[in-house]
FIBA-875888 format. One record per atom (N, C-alpha, C): x, y, z; residue in one letter; residue number from 1; atom name. Coordinates in nm, 4 decimals. Example, Ala and Ser with C-alpha at 12.3 -4.5 7.8 and 13.67 -1.06 7.14 Angstrom:
<gutis>
guti xx: 1.3190 yy: -0.5690 zz: 0.7800 code: A pos: 1 site: N $
guti xx: 1.2300 yy: -0.4500 zz: 0.7800 code: A pos: 1 site: CA $
guti xx: 1.3200 yy: -0.3300 zz: 0.7800 code: A pos: 1 site: C $
guti xx: 1.2850 yy: -0.2250 zz: 0.7080 code: S pos: 2 site: N $
guti xx: 1.3670 yy: -0.1060 zz: 0.7140 code: S pos: 2 site: CA $
guti xx: 1.2900 yy: 0.0030 zz: 0.7870 code: S pos: 2 site: C $
</gutis>
This chain:
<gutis>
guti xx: 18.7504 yy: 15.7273 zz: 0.1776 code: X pos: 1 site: N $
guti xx: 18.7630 yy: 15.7740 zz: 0.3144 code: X pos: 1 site: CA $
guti xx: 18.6457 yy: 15.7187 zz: 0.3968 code: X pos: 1 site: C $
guti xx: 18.6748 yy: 15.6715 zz: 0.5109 code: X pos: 2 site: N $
guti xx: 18.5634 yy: 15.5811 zz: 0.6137 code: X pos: 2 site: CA $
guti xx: 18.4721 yy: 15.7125 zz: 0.6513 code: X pos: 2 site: C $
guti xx: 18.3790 yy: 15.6664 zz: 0.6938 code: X pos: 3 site: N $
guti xx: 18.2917 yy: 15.7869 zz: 0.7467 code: X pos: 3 site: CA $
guti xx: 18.3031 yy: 15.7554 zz: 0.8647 code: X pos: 3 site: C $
guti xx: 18.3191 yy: 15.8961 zz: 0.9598 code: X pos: 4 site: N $
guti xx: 18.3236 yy: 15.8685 zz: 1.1340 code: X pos: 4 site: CA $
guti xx: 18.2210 yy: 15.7918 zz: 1.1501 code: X pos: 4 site: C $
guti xx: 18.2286 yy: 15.7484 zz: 1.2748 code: X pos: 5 site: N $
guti xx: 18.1006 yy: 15.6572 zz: 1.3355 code: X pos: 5 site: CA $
guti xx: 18.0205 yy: 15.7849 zz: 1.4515 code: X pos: 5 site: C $
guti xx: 17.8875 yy: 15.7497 zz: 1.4581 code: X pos: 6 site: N $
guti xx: 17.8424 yy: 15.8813 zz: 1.4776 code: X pos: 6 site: CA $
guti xx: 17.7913 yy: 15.8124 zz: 1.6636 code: X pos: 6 site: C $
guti xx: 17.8566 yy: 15.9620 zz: 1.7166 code: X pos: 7 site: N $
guti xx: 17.8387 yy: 15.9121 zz: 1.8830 code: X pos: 7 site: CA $
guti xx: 17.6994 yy: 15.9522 zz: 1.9365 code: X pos: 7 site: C $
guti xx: 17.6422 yy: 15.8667 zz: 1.9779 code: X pos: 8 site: N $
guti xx: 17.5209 yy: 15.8671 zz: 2.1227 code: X pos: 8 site: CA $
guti xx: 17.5478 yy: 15.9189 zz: 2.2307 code: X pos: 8 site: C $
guti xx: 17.4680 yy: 15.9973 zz: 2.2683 code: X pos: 9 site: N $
guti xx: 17.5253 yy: 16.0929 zz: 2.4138 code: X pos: 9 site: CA $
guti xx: 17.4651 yy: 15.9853 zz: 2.4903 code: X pos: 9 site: C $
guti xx: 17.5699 yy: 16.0119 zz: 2.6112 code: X pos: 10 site: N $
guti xx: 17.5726 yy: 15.8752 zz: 2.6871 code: X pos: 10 site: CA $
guti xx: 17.6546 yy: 15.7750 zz: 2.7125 code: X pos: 10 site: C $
guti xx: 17.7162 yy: 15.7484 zz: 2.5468 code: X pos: 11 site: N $
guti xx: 17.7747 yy: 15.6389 zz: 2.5309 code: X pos: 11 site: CA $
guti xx: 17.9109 yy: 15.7166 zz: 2.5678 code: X pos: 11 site: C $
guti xx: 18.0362 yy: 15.5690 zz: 2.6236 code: X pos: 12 site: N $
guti xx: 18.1338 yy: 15.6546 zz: 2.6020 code: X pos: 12 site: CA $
guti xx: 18.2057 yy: 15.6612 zz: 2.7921 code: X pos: 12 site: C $
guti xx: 18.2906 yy: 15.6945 zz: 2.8348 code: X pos: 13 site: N $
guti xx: 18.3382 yy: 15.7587 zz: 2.9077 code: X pos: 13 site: CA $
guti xx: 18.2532 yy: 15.8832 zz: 2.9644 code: X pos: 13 site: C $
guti xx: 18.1828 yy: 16.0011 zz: 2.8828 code: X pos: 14 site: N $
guti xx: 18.1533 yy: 16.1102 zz: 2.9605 code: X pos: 14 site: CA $
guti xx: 17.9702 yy: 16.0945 zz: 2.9397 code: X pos: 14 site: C $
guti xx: 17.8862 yy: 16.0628 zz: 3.0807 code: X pos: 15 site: N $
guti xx: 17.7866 yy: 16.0557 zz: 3.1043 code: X pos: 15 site: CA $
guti xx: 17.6983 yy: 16.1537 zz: 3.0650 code: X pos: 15 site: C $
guti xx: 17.5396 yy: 16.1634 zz: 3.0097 code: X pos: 16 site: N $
guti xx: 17.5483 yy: 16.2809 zz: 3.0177 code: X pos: 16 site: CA $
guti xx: 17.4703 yy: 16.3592 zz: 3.1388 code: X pos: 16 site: C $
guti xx: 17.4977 yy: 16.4561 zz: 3.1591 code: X pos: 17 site: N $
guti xx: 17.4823 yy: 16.5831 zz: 3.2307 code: X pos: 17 site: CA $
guti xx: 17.3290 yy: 16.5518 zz: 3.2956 code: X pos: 17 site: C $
guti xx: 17.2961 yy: 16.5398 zz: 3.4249 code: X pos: 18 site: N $
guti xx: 17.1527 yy: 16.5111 zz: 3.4382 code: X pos: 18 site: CA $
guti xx: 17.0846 yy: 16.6537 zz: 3.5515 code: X pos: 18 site: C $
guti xx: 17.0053 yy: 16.6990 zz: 3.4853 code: X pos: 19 site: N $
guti xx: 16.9979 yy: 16.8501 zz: 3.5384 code: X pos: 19 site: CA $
guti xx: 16.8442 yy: 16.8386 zz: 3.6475 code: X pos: 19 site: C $
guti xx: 16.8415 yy: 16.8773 zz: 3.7454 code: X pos: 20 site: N $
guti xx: 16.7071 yy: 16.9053 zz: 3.8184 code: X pos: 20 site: CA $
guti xx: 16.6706 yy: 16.9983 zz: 3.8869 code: X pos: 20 site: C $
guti xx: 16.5479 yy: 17.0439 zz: 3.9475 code: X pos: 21 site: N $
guti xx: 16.5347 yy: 17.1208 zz: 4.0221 code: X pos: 21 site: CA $
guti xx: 16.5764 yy: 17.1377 zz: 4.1250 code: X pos: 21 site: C $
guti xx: 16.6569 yy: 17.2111 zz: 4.1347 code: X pos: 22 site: N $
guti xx: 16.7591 yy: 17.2517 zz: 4.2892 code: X pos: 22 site: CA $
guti xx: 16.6511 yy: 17.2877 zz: 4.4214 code: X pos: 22 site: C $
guti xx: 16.5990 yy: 17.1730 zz: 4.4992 code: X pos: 23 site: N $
guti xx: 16.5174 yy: 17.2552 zz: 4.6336 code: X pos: 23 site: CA $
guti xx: 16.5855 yy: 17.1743 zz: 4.7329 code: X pos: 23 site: C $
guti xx: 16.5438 yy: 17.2425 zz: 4.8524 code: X pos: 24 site: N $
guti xx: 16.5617 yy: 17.2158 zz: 4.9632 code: X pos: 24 site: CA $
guti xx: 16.5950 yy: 17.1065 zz: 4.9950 code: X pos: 24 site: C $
guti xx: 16.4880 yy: 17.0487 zz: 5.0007 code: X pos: 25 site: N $
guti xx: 16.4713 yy: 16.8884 zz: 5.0253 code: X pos: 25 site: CA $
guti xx: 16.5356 yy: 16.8227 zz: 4.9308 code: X pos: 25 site: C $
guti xx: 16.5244 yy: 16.8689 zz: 4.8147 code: X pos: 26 site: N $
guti xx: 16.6127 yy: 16.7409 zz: 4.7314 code: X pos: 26 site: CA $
guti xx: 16.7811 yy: 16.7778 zz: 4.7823 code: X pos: 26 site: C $
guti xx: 16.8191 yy: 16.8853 zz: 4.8297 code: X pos: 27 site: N $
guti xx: 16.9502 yy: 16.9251 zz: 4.8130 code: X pos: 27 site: CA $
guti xx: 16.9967 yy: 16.8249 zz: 4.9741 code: X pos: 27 site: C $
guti xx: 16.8650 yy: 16.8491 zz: 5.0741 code: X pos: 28 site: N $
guti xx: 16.8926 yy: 16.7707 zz: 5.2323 code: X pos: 28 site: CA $
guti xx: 16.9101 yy: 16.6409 zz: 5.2176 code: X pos: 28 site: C $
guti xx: 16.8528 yy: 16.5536 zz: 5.1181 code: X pos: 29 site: N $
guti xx: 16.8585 yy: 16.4206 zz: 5.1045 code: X pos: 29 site: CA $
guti xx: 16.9456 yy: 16.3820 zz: 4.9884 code: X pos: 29 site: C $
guti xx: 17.0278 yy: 16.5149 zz: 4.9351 code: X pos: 30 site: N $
guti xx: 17.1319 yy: 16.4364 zz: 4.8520 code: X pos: 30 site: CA $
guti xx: 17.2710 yy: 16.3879 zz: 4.9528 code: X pos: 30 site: C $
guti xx: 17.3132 yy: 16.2704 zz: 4.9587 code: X pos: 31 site: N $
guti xx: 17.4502 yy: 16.2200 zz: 4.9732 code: X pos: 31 site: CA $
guti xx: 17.5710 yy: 16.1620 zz: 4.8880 code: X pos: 31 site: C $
guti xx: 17.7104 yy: 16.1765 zz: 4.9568 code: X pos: 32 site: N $
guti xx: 17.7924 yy: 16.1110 zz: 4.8989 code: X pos: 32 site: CA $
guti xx: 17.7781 yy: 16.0071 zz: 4.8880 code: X pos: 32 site: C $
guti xx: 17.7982 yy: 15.9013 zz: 4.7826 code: X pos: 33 site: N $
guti xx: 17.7762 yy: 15.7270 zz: 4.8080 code: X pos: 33 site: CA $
guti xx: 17.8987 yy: 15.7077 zz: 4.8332 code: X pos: 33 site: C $
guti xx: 17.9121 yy: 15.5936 zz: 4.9032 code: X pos: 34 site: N $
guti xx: 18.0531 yy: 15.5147 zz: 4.9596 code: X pos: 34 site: CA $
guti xx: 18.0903 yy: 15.4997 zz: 4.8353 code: X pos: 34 site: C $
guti xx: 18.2449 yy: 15.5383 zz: 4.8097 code: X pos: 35 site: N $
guti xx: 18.3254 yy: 15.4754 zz: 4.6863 code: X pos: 35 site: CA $
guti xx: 18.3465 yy: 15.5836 zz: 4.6103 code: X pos: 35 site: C $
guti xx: 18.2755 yy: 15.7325 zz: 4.6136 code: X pos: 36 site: N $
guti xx: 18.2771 yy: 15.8158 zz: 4.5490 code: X pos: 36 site: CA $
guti xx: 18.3127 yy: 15.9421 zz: 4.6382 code: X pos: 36 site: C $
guti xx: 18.3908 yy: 16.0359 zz: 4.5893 code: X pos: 37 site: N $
guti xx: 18.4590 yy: 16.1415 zz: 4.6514 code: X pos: 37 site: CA $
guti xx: 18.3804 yy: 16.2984 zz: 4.6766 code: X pos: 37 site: C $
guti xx: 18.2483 yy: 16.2730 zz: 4.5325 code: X pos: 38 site: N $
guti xx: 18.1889 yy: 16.3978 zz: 4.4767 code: X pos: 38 site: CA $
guti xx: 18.0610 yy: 16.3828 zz: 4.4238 code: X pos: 38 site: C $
guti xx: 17.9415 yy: 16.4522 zz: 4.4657 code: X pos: 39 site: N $
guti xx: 17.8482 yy: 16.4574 zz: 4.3838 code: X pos: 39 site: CA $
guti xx: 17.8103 yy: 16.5387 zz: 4.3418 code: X pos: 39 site: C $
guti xx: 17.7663 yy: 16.6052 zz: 4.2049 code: X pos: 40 site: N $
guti xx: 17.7625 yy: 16.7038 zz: 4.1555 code: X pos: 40 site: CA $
guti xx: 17.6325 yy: 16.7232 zz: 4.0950 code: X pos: 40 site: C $
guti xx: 17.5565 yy: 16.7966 zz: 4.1055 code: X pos: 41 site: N $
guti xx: 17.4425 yy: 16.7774 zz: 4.0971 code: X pos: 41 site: CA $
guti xx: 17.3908 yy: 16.9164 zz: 4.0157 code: X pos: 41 site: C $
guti xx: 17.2885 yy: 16.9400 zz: 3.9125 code: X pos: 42 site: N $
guti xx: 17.2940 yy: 17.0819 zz: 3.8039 code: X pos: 42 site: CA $
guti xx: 17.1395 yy: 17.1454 zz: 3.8097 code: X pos: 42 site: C $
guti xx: 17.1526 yy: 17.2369 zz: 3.8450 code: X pos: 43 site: N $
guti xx: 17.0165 yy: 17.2740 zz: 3.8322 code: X pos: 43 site: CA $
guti xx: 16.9517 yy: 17.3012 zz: 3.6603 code: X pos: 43 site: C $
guti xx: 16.8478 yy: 17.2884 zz: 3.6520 code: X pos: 44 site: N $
guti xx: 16.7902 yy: 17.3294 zz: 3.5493 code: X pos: 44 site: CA $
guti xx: 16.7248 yy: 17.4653 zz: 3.5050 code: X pos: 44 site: C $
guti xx: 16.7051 yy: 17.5425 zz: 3.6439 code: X pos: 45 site: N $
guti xx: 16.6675 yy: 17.6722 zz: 3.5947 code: X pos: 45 site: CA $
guti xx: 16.7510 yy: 17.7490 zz: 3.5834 code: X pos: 45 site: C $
guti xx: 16.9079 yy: 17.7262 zz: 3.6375 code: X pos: 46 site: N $
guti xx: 16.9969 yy: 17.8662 zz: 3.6382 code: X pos: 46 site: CA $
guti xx: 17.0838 yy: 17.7714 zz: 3.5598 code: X pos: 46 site: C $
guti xx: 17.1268 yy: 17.7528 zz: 3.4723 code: X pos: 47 site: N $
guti xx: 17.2141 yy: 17.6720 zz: 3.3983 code: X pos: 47 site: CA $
guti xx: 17.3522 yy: 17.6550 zz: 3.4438 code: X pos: 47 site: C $
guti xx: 17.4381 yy: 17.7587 zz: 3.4898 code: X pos: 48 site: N $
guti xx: 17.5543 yy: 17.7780 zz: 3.5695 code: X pos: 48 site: CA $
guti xx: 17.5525 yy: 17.7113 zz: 3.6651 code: X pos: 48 site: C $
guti xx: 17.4101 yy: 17.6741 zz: 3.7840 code: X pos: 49 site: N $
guti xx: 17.4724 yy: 17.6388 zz: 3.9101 code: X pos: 49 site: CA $
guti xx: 17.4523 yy: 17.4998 zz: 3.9081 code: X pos: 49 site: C $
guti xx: 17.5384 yy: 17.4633 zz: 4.0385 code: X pos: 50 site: N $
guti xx: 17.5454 yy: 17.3443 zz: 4.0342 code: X pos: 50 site: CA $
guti xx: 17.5431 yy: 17.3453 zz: 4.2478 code: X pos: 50 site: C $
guti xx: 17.5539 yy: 17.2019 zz: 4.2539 code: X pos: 51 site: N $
guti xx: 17.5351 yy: 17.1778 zz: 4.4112 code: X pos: 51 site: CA $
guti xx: 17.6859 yy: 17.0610 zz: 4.4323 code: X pos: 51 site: C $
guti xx: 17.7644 yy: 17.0877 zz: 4.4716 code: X pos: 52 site: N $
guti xx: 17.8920 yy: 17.0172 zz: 4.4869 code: X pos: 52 site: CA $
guti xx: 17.8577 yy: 16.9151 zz: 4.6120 code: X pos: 52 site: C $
guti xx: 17.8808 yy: 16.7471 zz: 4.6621 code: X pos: 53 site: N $
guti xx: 17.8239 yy: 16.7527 zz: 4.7795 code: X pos: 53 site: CA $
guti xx: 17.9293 yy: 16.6360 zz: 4.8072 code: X pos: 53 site: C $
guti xx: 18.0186 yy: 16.6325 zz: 4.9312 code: X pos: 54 site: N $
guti xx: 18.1288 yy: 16.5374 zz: 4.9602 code: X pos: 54 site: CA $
guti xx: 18.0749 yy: 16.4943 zz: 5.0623 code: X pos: 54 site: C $
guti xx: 18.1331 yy: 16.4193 zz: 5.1577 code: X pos: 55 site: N $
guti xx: 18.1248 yy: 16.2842 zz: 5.2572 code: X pos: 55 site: CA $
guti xx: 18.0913 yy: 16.4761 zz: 5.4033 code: X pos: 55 site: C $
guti xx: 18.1732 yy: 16.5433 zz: 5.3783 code: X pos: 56 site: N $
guti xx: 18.1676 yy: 16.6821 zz: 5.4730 code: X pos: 56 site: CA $
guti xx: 18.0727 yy: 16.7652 zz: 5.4529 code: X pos: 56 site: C $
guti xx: 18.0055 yy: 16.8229 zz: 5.3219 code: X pos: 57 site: N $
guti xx: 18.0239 yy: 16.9404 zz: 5.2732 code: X pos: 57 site: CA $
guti xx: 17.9474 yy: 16.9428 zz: 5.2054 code: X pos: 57 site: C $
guti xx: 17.8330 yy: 17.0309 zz: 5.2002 code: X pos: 58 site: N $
guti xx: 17.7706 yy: 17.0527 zz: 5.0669 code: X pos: 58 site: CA $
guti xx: 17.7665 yy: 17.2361 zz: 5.0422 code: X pos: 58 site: C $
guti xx: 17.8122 yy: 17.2204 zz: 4.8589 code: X pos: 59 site: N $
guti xx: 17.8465 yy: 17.4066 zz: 4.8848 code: X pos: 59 site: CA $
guti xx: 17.7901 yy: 17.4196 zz: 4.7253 code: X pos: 59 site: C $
guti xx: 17.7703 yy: 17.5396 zz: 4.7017 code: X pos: 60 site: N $
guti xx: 17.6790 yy: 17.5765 zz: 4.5731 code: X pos: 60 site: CA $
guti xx: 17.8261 yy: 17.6391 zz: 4.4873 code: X pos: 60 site: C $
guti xx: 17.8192 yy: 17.6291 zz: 4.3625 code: X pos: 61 site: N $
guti xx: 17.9181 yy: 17.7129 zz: 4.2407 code: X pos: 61 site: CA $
guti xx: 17.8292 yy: 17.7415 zz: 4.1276 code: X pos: 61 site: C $
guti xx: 17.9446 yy: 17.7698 zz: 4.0880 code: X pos: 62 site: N $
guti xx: 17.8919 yy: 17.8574 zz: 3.9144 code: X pos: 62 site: CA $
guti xx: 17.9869 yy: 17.7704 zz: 3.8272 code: X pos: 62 site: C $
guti xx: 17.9474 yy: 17.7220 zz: 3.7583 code: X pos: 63 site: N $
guti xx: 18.0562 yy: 17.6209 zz: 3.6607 code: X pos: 63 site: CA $
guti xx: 18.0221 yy: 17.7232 zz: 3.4968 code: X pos: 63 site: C $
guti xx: 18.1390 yy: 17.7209 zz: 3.4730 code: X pos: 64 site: N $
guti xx: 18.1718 yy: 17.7755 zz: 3.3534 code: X pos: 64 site: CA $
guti xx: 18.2761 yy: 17.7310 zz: 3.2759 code: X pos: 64 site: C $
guti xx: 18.2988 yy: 17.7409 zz: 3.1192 code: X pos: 65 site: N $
guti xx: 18.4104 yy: 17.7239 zz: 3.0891 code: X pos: 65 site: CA $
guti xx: 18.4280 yy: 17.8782 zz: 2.9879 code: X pos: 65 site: C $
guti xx: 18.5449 yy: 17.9058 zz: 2.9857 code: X pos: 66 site: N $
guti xx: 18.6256 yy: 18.0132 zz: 2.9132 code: X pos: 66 site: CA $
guti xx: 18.7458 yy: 17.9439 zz: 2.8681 code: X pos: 66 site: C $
guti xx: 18.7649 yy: 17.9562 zz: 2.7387 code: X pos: 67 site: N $
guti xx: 18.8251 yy: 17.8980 zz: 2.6833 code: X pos: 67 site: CA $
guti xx: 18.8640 yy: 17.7784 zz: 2.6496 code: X pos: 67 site: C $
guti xx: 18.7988 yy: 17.7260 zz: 2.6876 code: X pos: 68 site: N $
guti xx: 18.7515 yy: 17.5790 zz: 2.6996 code: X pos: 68 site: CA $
guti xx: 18.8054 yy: 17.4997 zz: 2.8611 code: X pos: 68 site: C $
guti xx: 18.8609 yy: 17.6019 zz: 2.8712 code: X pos: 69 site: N $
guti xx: 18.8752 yy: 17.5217 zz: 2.9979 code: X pos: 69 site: CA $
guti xx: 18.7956 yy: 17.5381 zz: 3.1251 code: X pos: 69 site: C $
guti xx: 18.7390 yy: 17.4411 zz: 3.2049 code: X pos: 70 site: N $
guti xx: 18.6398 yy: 17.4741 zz: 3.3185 code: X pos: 70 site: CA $
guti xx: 18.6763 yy: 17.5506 zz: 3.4285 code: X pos: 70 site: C $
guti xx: 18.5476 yy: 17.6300 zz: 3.4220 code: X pos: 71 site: N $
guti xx: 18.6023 yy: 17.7136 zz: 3.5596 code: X pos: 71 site: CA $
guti xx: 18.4822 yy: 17.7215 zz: 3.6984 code: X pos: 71 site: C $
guti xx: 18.5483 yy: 17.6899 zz: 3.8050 code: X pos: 72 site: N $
guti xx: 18.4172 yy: 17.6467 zz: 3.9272 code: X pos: 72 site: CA $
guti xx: 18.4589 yy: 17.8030 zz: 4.0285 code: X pos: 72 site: C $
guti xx: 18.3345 yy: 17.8645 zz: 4.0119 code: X pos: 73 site: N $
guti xx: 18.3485 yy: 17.9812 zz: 4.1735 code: X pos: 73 site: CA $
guti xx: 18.2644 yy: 17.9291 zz: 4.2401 code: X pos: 73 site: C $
guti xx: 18.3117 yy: 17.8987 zz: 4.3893 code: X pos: 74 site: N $
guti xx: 18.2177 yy: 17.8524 zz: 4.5094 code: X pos: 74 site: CA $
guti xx: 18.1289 yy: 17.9952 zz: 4.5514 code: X pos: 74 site: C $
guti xx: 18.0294 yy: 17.9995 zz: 4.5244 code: X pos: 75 site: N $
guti xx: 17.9040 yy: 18.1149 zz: 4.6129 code: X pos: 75 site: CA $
guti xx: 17.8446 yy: 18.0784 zz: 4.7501 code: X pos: 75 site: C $
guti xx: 17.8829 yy: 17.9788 zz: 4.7795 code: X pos: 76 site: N $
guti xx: 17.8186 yy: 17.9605 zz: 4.9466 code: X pos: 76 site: CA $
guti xx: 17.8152 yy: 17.8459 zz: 4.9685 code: X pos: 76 site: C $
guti xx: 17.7996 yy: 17.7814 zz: 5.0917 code: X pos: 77 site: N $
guti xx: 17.8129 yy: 17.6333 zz: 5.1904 code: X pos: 77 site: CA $
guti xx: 17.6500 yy: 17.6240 zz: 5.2035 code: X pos: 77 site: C $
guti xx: 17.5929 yy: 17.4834 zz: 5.2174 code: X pos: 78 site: N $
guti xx: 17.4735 yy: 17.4856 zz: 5.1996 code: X pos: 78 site: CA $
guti xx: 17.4882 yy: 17.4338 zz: 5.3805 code: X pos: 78 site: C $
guti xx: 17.3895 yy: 17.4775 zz: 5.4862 code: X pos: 79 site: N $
guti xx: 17.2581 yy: 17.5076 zz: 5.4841 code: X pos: 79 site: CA $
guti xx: 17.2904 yy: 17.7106 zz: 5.5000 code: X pos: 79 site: C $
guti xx: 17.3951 yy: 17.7434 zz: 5.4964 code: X pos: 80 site: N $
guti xx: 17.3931 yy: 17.9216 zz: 5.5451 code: X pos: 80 site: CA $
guti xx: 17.3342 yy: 17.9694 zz: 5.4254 code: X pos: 80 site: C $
guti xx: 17.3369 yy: 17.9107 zz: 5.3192 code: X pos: 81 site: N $
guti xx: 17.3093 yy: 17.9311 zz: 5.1797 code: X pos: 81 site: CA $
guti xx: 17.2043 yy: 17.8762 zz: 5.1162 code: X pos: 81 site: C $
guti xx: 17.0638 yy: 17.9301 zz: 5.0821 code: X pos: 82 site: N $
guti xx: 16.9600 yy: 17.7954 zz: 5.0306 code: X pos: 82 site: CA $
guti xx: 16.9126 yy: 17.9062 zz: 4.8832 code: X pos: 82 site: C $
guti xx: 16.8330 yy: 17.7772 zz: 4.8459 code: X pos: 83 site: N $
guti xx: 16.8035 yy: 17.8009 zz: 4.6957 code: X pos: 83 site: CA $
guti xx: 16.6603 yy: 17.8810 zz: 4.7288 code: X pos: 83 site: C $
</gutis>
């Protein structure tokens, strides 16, 4: 029997996960890049949140999965909403 080949995070289709400190300023100077629909961006101190940010819109969630499948609740529109 072959032995699996053993995967590198990273490699592959699914990037991995790049987490930072959610402030102000980094959240004012994040943009959509041309060509892309979504930026998603993870904080590192609250593990759940994340910063969603489109060509319109930037809004805060809670990403979770239950049952394996992902689940996003929007908690607020960023600037009525800050970290």
């Amino acid at each position: 029997m072959p032995t699996p080949a053993m995967r590198i995070a990273g490699e592959g289709e699914r990037p991995i996960t790049k987490r930072v400190s959610l402030t102000k300023t980094l959240i004012d100077n994040t943009h959509c890049p041309a060509g892309q629909n979504v930026v998603v961006v993870y904080d590192n101190a609250v593990r759940a949140l994340c910063i969603r940010v489109t060509r319109n819109a930037k809004s805060f969630y809670v990403y979770r999965k239950s049952n394996g499948r992902p689940l996003r609740f929007k908690i607020g529109s960023f600037p009525d909403m800050s970290v």
